[in-house]
C-alpha positions in Angstrom: -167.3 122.2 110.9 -170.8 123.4 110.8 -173.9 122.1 109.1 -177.3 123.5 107.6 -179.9 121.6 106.2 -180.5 120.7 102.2 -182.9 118.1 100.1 -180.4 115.9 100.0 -179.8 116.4 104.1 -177.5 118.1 105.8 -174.5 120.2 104.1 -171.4 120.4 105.9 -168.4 122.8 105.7 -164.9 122.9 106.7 -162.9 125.1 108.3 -161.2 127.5 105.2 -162.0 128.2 102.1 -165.2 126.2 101.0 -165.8 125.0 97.1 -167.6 127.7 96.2 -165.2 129.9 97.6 -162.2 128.6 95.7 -164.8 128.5 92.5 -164.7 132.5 93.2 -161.6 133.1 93.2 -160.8 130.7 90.4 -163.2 132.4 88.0 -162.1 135.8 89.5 -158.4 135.1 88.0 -156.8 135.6 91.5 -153.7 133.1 92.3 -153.7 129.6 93.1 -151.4 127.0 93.6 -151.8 123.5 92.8 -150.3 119.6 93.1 -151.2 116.9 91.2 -151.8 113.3 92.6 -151.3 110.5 90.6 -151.1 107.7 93.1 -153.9 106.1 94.9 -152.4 106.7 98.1 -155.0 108.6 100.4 -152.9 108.9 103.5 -150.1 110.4 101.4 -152.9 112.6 99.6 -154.1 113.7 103.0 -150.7 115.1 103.7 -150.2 117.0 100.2 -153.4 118.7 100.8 -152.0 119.8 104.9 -149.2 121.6 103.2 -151.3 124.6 102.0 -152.1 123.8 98.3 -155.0 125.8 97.4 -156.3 122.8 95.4 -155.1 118.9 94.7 -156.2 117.5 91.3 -156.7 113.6 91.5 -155.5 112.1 87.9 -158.3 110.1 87.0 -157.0 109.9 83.2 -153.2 108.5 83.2 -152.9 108.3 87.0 -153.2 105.1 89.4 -156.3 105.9 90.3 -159.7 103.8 90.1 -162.9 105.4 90.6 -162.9 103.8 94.8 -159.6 105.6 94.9 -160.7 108.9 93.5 -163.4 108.8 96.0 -160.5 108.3 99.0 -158.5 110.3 97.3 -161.3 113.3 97.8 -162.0 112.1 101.7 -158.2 112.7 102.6 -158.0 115.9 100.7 -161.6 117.0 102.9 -159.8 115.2 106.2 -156.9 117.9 105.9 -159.7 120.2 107.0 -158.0 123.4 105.7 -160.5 123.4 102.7 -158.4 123.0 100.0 -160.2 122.0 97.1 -160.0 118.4 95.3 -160.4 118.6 91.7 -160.5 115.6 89.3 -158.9 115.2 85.8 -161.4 112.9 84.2 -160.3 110.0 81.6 -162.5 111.6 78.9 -165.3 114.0 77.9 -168.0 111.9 78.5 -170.8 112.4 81.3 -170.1 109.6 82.9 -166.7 110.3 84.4 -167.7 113.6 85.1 -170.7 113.3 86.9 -169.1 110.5 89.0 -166.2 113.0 89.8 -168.9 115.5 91.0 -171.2 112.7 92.7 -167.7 111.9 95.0 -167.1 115.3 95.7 -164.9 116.7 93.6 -165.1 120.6 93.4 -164.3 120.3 89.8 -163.2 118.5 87.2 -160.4 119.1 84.5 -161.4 117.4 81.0 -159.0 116.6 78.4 -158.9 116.9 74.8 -160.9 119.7 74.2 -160.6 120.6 70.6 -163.0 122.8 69.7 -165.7 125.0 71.2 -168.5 122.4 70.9 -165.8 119.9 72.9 -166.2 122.4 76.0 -169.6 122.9 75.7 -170.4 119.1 76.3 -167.9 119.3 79.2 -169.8 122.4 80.6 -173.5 120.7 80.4 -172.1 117.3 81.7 -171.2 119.0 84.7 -174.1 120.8 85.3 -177.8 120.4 86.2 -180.8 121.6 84.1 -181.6 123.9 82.5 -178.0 124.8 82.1 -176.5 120.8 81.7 -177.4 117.0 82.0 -175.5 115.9 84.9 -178.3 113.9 86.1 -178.9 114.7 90.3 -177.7 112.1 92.5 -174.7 113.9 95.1 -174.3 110.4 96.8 -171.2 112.2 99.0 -170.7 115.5 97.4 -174.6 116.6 98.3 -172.5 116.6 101.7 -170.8 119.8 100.9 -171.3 121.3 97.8 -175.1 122.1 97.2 -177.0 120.5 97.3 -179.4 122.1 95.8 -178.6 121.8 91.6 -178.3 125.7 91.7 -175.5 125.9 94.3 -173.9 122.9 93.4 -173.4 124.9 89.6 -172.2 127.7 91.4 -169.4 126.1 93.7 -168.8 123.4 90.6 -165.7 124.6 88.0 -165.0 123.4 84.9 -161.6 124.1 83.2 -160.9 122.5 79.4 -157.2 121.2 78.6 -155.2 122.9 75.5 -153.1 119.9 74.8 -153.4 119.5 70.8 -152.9 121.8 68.0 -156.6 121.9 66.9 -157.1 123.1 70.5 -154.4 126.1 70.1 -156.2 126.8 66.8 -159.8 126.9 68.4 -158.4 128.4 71.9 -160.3 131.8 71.3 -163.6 129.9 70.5 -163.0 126.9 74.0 -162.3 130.2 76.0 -165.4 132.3 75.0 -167.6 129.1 75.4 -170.3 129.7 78.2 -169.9 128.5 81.4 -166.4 127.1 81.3 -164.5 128.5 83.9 -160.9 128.1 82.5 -158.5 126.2 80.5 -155.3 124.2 81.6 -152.4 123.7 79.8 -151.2 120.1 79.3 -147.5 121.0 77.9 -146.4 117.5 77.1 -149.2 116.4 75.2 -149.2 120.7 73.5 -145.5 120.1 72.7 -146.0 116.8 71.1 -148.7 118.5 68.7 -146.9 121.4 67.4 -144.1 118.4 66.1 -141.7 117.8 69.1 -140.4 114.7 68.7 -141.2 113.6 72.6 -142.6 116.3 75.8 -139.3 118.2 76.4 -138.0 118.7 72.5 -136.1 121.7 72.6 -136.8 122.0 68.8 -140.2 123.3 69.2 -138.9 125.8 72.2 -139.8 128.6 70.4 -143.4 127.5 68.7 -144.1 126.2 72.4 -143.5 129.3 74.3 -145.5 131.6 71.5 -148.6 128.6 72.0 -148.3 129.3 75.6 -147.8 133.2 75.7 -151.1 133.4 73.0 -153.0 130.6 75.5 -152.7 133.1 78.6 -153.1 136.3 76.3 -156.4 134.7 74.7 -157.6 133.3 78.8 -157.3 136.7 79.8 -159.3 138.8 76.7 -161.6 135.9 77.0 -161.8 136.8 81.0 -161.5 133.1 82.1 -158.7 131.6 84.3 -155.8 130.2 82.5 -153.7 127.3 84.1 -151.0 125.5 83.4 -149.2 122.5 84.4 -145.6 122.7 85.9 -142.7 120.6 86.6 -141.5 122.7 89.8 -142.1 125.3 92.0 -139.8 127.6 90.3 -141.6 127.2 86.4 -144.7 127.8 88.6 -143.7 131.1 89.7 -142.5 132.1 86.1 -145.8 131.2 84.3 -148.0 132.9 86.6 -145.5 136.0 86.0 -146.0 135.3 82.5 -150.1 135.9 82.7 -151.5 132.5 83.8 -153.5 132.9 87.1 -153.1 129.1 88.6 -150.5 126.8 88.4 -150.2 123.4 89.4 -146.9 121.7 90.5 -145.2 118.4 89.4 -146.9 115.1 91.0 -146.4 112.7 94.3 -145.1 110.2 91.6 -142.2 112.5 90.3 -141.6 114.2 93.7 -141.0 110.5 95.5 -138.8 109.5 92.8 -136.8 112.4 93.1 -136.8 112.1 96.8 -135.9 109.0 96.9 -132.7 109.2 94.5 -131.3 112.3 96.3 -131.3 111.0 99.4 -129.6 107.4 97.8 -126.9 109.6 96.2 -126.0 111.8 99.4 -125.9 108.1 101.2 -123.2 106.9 98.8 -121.6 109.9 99.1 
């Protein structure tokens, strides 16, 4: 770890990739991979983030999570000390969640329900300091790392916009083209459930559902913005970031212990 001094103190660094090195290569469209935490577990967050992920989102909207555990959540993901990023999906577009996300430490935050272009916009300047935003400056732990001046904060900060509803599939070119977002991430349940499935996994809608996604990562990438996607394993991982999308992010602690857990209960019985 090394340090250099800022306004708000000192800034430290871990040993790998820092924040604004993942926000490169994020906004650059090169690969990463992804896991999504939903349990306010730190210890168990600490060890996700040892396995090589190069980033751990902390479910803030339908996950276990207060705002104390978001803020342990993002120390064990920083104790790994292999710098892989902690990102945050907020409960809403609203300045307040963000900038607490950001104020914590998160190296970015993933909004929901973006509809329209204006939608992402208000996500964008929430999560940045003027002139570009409003986040208002006050980095209680993130001035720590990332920043702290307003300027570098912006630049190491990444904003992505969820495509979860139809009105979002119908305003995707406009969210992608909107300035300053960095990307846009797929929520497939909630997309599946808007173009008329009847619950996440409705093989009805199969075919709408893979066109909505194959246009999402088409429009991402003419747009010149990273396109990401949430997946239930390893293997749909792989096949969507064949299929254009340049980050993926894979299942959740919660579904992963579950799953665990039964296997190893079955092969005991057996």
């Amino acid at each position: 770890m090394d340090a250099r001094p800022g306004r708000y103190g000192w800034a430290y660094s871990l040993r790998g990739m820092t924040s604004k090195d993942f926000a490169d290569r994020l906004r650059s469209r090169q690969t990463t991979l992804g896991y999504w935490v939903m349990m306010n577990a730190p210890a168990a967050t600490e060890r996700i983030a040892l396995t090589g992920y190069d980033y751990v989102v902390l479910d803030g909207q339908h996950g276990l999570i207060d705002q104390r555990g978001l803020l342990d959540g993002l120390m064990a993901i920083d104790a790994a000390g292999n710098g892989t990023a902690g990102l945050v999906r907020v409960e809403a577009n609203n300045a307040t969640p963000i900038g607490r996300a950001l104020d914590a430490g998160a190296a970015g935050v993933i909004v929901p329900l973006i509809d329209t272009a204006e939608d992402a916009l208000r996500a964008v300047q929430a999560a940045r300091y003027p002139p570009s935003g409003i986040r208002s400056y006050g980095p209680a732990r993130s001035g720590l790392r990332i920043g702290p001046v307003p300027a570098e904060a912006d630049a190491a900060t990444v904003v992505l916009a969820m495509i979860e509803t139809r009105q979002a599939l119908e305003n995707v070119a406009g969210i992608c083209a909107t300035p300053g977002l960095d990307g846009i991430y797929v929520g497939p349940s909630d997309l599946r459930l808007g173009i008329g499935g009847k619950y996440p996994g409705d093989p009805d809608v199969a075919e709408t559902f893979d066109a909505a996604i194959e246009l999402i990562a088409r429009t991402a990438a003419a747009a010149g913005v990273a396109a990401g996607i949430h997946t239930n394993s390893g293997t749909e991982a792989a096949q969507r970031l064949a299929e254009g999308y340049t980050f993926a992010t894979v299942s959740s602690d919660l579904d992963h212990l579950q799953a665990a857990a039964a296997a190893h209960l079955a092969a005991a019985r057996d």
